[in-house]
C-alpha angles and dihedrals in degrees: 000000000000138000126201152154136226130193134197109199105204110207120166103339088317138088128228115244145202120220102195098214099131111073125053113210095040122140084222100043106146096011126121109230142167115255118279151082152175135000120244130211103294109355123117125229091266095053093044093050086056098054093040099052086043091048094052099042117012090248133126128214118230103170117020137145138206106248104179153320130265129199117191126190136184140145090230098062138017123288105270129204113193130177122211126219130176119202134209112181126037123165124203137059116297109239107246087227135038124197086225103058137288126321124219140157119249126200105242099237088052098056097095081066087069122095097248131156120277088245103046086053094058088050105038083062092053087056089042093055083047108250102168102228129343139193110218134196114200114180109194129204116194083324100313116115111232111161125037131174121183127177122174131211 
């Protein structure tokens, strides 16, 4: 099982993005995704969110909020649990490279031309329409989504 975070930085009406080039034999290679990444020993998702985005960009968050909770599952990886943040106030100079792939900000109501997952784009669009937080179930086949649940709160 994995933990992990994700973060959308909102900036000017974008988010900032993720394009995973760098790493060859990444579950996530050519997608676009938020910052983020895995838990470590004894750190919270907060406090994992906030290294991680650190870590990525160079950036750290001032204001952010958890947003939801993803669930992925897929016979081809491990089940992951991932919690989403978005973040609207970040203070510091972004690194001009990250070791995952290539950051860019994206204007929000061009994120569905990137090439996302199935599944963050169900739930970017949740956040988009304003739910206030979500739990969210995604079950992969050989990449294809093919079963979804969402339930908002």
């Amino acid at each position: 099982m994995i933990l992990s975070t994700v973060c959308y930085i909102e900036q000017d009406g974008k988010y900032l993005m993720l394009h995973r080039t760098k790493k060859k034999k990444d579950v996530n290679h050519e997608k676009w995704i938020g910052v983020g990444g895995k838990l470590e020993a004894q750190e919270s998702p907060e406090e994992c969110v906030v290294r991680e985005v650190w870590e990525e960009t160079g950036l750290t968050l001032q204001e952010y909020q958890l947003r939801g909770i993803v669930t992925y599952v897929s016979a081809e990886w491990e089940t992951e649990y991932m919690y989403v943040f978005i973040a609207s106030k970040v203070t510091g100079k972004m690194r001009e490279n990250c070791n995952e792939g290539d950051l860019q900000w994206v204007e929000k109501d061009k994120m569905m031309e990137l090439n996302l997952w199935e599944g963050d784009k169900l739930f970017l669009a949740k956040m988009a329409e304003g739910v206030p937080f979500f739990s969210a179930k995604f079950v992969y086949d050989n990449n294809d989504l093919v079963e979804y649940k969402i339930k908002e709160y």
